[in-house]
Kinemage of the C-alpha trace (Angstrom):
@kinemage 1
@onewidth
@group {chain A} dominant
@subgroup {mainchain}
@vectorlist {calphas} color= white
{ca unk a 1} P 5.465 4.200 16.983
{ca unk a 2} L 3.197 1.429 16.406
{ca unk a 3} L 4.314 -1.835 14.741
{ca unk a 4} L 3.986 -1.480 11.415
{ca unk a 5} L 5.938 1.820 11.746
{ca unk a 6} L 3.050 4.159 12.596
{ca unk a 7} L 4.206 7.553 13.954
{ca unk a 8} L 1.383 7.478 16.249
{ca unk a 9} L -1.513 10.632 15.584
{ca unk a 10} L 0.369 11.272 11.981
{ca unk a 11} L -2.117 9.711 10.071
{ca unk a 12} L -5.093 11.931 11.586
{ca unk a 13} L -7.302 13.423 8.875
{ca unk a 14} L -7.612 17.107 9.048
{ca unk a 15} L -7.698 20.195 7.534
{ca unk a 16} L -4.369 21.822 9.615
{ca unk a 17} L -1.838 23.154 7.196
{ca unk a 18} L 1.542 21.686 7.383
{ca unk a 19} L 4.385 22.568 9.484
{ca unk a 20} L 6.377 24.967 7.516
{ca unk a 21} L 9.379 22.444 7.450
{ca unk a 22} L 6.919 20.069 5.501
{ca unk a 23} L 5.833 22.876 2.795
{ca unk a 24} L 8.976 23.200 1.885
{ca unk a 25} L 10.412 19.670 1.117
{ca unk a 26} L 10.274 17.563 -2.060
{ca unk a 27} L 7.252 15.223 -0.904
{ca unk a 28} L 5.072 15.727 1.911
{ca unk a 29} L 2.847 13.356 3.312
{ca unk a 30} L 1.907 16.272 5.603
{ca unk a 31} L 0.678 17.663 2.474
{ca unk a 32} L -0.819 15.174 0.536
{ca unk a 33} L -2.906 14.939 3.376
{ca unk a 34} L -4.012 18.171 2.978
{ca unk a 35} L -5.081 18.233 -0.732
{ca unk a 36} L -6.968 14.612 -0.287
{ca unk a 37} L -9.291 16.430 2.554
{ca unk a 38} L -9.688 20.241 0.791
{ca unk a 39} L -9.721 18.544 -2.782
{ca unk a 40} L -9.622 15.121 -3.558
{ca unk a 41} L -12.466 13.745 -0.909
{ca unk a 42} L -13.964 17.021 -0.753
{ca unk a 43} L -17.108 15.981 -2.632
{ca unk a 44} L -16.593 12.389 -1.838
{ca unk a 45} L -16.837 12.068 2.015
{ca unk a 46} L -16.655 8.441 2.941
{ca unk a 47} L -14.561 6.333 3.959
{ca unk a 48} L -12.744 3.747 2.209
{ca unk a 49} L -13.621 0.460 4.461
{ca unk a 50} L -16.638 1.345 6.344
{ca unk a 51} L -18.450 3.414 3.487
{ca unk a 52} L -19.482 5.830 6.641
{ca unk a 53} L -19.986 9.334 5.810
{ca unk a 54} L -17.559 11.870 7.770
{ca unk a 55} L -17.675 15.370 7.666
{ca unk a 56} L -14.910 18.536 9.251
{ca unk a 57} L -15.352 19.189 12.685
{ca unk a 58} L -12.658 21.597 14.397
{ca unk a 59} L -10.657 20.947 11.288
{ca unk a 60} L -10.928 17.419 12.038
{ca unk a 61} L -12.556 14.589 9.712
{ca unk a 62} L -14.626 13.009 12.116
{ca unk a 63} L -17.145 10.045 10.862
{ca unk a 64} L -20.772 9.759 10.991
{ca unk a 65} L -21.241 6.163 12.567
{ca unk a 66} L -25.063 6.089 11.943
{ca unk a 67} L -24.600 6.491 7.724
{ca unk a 68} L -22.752 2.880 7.857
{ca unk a 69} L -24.105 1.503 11.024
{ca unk a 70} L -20.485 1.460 12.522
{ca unk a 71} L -19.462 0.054 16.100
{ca unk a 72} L -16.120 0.581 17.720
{ca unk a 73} L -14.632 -2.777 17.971
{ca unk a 74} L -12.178 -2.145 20.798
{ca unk a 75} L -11.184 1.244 20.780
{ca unk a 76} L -14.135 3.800 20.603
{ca unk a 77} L -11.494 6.995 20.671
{ca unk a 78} L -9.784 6.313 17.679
{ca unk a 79} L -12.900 5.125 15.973
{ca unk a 80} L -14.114 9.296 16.397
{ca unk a 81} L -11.986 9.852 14.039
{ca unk a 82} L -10.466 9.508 9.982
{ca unk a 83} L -7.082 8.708 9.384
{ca unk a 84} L -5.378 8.456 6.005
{ca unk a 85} L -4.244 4.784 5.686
{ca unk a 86} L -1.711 3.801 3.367
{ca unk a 87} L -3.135 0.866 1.254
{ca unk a 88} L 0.546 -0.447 0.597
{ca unk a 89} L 1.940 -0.233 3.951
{ca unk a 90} L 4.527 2.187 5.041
{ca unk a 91} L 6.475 -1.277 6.700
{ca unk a 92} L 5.877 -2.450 2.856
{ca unk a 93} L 7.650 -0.181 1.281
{ca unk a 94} L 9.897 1.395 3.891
{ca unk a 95} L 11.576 -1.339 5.365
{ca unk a 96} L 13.565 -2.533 3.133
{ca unk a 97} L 15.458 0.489 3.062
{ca unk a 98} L 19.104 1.402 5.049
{ca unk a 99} L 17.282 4.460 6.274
{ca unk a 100} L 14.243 2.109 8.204
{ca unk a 101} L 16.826 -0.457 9.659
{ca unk a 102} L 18.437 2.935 11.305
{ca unk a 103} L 15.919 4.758 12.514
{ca unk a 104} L 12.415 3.443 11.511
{ca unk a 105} L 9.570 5.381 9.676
{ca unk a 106} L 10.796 8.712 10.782
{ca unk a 107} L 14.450 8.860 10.395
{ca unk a 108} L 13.812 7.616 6.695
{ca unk a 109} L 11.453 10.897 6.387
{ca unk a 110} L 14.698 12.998 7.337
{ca unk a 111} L 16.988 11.309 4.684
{ca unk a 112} L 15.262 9.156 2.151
{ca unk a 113} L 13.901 11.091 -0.911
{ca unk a 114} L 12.459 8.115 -2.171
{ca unk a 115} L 10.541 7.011 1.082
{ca unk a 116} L 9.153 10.676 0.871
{ca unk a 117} L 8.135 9.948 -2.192
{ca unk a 118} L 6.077 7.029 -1.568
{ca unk a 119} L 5.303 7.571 1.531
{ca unk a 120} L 3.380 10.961 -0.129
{ca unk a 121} L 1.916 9.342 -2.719
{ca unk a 122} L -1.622 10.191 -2.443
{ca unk a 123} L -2.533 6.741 -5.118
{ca unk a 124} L -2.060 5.125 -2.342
{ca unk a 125} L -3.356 6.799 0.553
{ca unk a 126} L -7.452 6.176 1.639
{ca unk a 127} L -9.491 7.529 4.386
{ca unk a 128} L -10.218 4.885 7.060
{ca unk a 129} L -11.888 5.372 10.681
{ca unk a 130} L -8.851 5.321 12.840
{ca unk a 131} L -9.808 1.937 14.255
{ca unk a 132} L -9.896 0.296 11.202
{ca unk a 133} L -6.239 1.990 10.401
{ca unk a 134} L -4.624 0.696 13.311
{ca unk a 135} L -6.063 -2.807 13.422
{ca unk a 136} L -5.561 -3.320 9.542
{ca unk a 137} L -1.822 -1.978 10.601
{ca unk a 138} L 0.750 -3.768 8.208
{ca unk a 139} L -1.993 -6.855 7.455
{ca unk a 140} L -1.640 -8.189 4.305
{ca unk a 141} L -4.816 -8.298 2.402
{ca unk a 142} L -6.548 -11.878 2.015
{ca unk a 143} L -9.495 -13.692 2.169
{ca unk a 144} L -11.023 -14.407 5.769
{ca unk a 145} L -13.242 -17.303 6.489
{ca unk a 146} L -16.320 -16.188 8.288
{ca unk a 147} L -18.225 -13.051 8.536
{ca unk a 148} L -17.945 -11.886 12.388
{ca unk a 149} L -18.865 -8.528 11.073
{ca unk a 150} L -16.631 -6.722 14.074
{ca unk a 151} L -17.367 -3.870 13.227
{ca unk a 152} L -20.980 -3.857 12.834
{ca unk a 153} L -23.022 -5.621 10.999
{ca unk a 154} L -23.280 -3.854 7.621
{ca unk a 155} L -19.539 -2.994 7.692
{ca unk a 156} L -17.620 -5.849 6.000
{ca unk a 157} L -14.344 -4.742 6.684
{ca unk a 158} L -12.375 -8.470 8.232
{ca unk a 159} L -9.597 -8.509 9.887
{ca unk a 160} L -8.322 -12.130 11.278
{ca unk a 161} L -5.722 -11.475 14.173
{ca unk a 162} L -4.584 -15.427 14.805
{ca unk a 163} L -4.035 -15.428 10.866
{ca unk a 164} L -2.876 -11.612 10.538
{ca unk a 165} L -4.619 -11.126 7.569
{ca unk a 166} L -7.622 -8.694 6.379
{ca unk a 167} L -9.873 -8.707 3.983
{ca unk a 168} L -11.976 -5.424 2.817
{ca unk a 169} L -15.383 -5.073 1.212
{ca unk a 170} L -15.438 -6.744 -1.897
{ca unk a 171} L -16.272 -3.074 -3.626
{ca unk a 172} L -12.712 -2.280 -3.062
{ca unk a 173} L -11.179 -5.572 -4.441
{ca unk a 174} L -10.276 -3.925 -7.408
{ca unk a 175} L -9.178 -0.522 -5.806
{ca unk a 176} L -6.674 -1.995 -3.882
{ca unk a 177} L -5.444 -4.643 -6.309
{ca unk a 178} L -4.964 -1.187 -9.102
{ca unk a 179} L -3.058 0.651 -5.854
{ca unk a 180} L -0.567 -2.342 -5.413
{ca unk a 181} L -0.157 -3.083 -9.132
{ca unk a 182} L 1.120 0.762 -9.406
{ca unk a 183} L 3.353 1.246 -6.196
{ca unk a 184} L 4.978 -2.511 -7.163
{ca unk a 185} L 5.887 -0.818 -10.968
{ca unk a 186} L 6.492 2.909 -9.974
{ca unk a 187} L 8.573 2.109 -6.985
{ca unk a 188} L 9.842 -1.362 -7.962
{ca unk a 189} L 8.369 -3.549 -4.701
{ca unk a 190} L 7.730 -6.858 -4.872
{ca unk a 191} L 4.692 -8.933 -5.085
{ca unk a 192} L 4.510 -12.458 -4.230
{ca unk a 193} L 3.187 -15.195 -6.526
{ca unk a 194} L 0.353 -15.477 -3.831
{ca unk a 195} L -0.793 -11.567 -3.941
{ca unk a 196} L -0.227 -11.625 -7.679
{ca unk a 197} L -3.011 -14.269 -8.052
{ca unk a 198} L -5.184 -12.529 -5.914
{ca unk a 199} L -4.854 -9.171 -7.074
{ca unk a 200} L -5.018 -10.255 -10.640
{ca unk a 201} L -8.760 -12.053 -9.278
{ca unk a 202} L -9.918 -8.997 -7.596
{ca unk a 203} L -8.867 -6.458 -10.359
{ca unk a 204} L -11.403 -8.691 -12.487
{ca unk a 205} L -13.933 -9.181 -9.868
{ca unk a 206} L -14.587 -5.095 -9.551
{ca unk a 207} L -13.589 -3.240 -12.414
{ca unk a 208} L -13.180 1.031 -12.011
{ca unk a 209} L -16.202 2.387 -11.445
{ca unk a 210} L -16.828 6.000 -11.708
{ca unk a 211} L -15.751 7.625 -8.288
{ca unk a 212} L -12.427 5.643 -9.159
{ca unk a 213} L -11.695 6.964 -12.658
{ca unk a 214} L -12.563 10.471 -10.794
{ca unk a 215} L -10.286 10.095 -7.890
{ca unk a 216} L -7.430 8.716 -10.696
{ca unk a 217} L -8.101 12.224 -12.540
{ca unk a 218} L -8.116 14.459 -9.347
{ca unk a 219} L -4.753 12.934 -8.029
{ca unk a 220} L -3.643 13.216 -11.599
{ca unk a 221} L -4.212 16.745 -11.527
{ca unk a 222} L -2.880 17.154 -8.204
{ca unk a 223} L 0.079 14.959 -8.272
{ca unk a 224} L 1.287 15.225 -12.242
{ca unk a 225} L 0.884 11.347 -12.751
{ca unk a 226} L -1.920 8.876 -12.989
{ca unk a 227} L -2.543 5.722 -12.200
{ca unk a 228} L -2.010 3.365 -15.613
{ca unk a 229} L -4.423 0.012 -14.141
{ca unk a 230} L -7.129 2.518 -13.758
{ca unk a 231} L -6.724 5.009 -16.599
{ca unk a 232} L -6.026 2.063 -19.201
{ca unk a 233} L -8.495 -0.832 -17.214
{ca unk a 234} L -8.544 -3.999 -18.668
{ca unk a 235} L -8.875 -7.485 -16.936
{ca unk a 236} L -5.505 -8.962 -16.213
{ca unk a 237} L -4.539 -12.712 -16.331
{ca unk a 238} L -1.482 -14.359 -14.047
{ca unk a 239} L 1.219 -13.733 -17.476
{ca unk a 240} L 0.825 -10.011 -17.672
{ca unk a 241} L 1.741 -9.339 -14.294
{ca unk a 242} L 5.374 -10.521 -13.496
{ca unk a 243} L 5.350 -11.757 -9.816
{ca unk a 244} L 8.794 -11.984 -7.974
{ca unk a 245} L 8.380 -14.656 -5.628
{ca unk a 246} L 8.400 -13.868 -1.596
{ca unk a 247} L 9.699 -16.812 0.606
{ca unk a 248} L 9.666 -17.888 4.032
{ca unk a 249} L 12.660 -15.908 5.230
{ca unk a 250} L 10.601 -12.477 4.121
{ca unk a 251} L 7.701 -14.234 6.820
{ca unk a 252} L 10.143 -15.752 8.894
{ca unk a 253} P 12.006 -10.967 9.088
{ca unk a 254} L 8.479 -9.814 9.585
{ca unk a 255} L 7.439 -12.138 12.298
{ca unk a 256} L 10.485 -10.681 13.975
{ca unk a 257} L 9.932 -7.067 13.352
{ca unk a 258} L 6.742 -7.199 14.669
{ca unk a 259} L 7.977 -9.065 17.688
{ca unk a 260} L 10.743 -6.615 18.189
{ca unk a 261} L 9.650 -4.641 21.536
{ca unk a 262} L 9.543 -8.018 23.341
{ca unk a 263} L 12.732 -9.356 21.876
{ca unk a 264} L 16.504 -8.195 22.893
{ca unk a 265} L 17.856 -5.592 20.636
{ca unk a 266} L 21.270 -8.188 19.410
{ca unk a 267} L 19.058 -10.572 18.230
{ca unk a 268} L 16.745 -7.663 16.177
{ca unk a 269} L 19.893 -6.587 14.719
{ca unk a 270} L 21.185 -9.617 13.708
{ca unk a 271} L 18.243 -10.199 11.641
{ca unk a 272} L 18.520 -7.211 10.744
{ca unk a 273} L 21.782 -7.407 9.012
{ca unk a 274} L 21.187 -10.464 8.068
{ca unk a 275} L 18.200 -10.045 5.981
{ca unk a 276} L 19.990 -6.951 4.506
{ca unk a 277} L 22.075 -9.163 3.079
{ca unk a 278} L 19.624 -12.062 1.947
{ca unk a 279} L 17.729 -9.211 0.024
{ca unk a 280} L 21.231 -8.353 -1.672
{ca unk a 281} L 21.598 -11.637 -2.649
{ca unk a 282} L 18.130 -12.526 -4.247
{ca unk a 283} L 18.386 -8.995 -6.130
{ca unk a 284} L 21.776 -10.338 -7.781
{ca unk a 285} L 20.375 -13.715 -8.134
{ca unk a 286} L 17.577 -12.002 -10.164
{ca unk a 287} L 19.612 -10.036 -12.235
{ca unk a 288} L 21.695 -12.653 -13.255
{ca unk a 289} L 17.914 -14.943 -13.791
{ca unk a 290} L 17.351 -12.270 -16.162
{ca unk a 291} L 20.710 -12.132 -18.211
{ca unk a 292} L 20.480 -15.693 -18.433
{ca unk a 293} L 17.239 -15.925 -19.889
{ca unk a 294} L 18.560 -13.093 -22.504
{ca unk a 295} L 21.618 -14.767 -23.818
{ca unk a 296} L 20.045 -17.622 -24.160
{ca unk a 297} L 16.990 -16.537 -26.580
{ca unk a 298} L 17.454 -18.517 -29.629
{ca unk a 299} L 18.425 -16.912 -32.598
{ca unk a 300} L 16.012 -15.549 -35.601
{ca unk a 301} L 17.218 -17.401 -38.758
{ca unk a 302} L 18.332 -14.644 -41.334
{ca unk a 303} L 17.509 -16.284 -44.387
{ca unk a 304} L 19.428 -14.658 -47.536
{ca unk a 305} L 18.633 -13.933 -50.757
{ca unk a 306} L 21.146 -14.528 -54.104
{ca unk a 307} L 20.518 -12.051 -56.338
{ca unk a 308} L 20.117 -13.520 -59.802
{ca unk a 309} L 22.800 -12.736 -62.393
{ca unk a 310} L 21.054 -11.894 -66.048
């Protein structure tokens, strides 16, 4: 398992059915994989950062460097081939649950409807070459200074390792802003004052373009829901996205999850448990924000009428 809670080889782009176990549960992101190579990319073979072509070989997506002048950055092997990366990490979404702090990725696949769920959902899931999966891994998105072009020099995919940050092609600004502004209202995550402000720039920066509206339609039809920020576009502004604000200690947790191999397993825990807790607390604190501002909504003025006695 890699950092960001990878089950390593999982997110390999194919055309293998499912295991049998998979067909058969509520959400499969065994599945979903399936339909986004046979149907929804079927006609739209390229990938999401790189813009390379890839095509099925032994049931495999495998990508044509020369159609985006790729080059492997460190790891040529995993660069052969497409994975399906999800846009909103599955640390973003997963961790947070009882099921992740016991067990990780996969043990919240055995018990966790709702991980299944998101983890499945196919608005959020992109083909990537495999390098540019696994060094994106749980990266949030921002904007890198410089162009050192990594990864060849007409693929602007960034990624800043001393900063851990990453910043795609600016023709996908808007795709990915649209993908977190759905996950954070189907599935209730949080987005930080800081993403909201970028998002919000980059959903106005590149507005849906056709392939977009077409992918939104084919997932649609696939899935049974759309995606509302792409269906119903419209430039956004800071007050019509609600931001819940992300602190240090939610920096200060993942700094130590993704330190965990190195650190001893009391301390993990601990900050573990204590996090748990901390994200109890601000949910409360919130709630209560919220009733607050509720009761204390001044009062319409009900102005009444005499009726006049003839």
């Amino acid at each position: 398992m890699t950092q960001d809670g990878d089950l390593l080889d999982e997110d390999i782009a194919s055309l293998e059915s499912p295991p049998l176990a998979a067909r058969s549960s509520d959400y499969s992101f065994s599945q979903s994989k399936l339909i986004l190579a046979q149907k929804i990319y079927k006609d739209h073979p390229m990938g999401f950062y790189s813009a390379c072509r890839f095509y099925v070989q032994q049931k495999l997506l495998v990508p044509d460097w020369k159609s985006c002048g790729y080059q492997a950055r460190k790891n040529p092997e995993r660069a052969k081939r497409m994975e399906w990366e999800h846009v909103v990490p599955a640390w973003a979404f997963g961790h947070q649950l009882k099921c992740w702090q016991q067990g990780g990725r996969a043990n919240c696949r055995d018990h966790s409807v709702q991980f299944r769920q998101m983890e499945a959902d196919m608005h959020n899931l992109v083909p990537a070459i495999g390098e540019l999966n696994g060094d994106r891994s749980n990266l949030p998105y921002a904007m890198v200074n410089g162009e050192p072009r990594a990864y060849g020099a007409k693929v602007n995919m960034e990624i800043d390792f001393k900063t851990r940050t990453a910043e795609p092609p600016d023709n996908v600004y808007g795709d990915i802003a649209r993908i977190h502004f759905y996950m954070r209202d189907r599935y209730k995550l949080v987005l930080s004052s800081q993403q909201l402000q970028l998002f919000t720039a980059w959903n106005n920066l590149d507005p849906v373009d056709a392939w977009e509206q077409k992918r939104n339609e084919l997932i649609r039809q696939a899935q049974g829901n759309d995606n509302p920020y792409v269906t119903h576009y419209q430039r956004l502004d800071n007050k019509q996205v609600e931001a819940v604000e992300r602190d240090w200690i939610d920096a200060l947790y993942l700094l130590i999850f993704n330190q965990r191999s190195s650190l001893p397993y009391f301390v993990f825990a601990l900050a573990t448990i204590l996090y748990l807790g901390y994200l109890k607390y601000r949910r409360t604190r919130g709630n209560r924000q919220k009733t607050t501002k509720l009761n204390t909504k001044p009062k319409a003025n009900k102005t009444t009428t005499t009726k006049k006695t003839s």
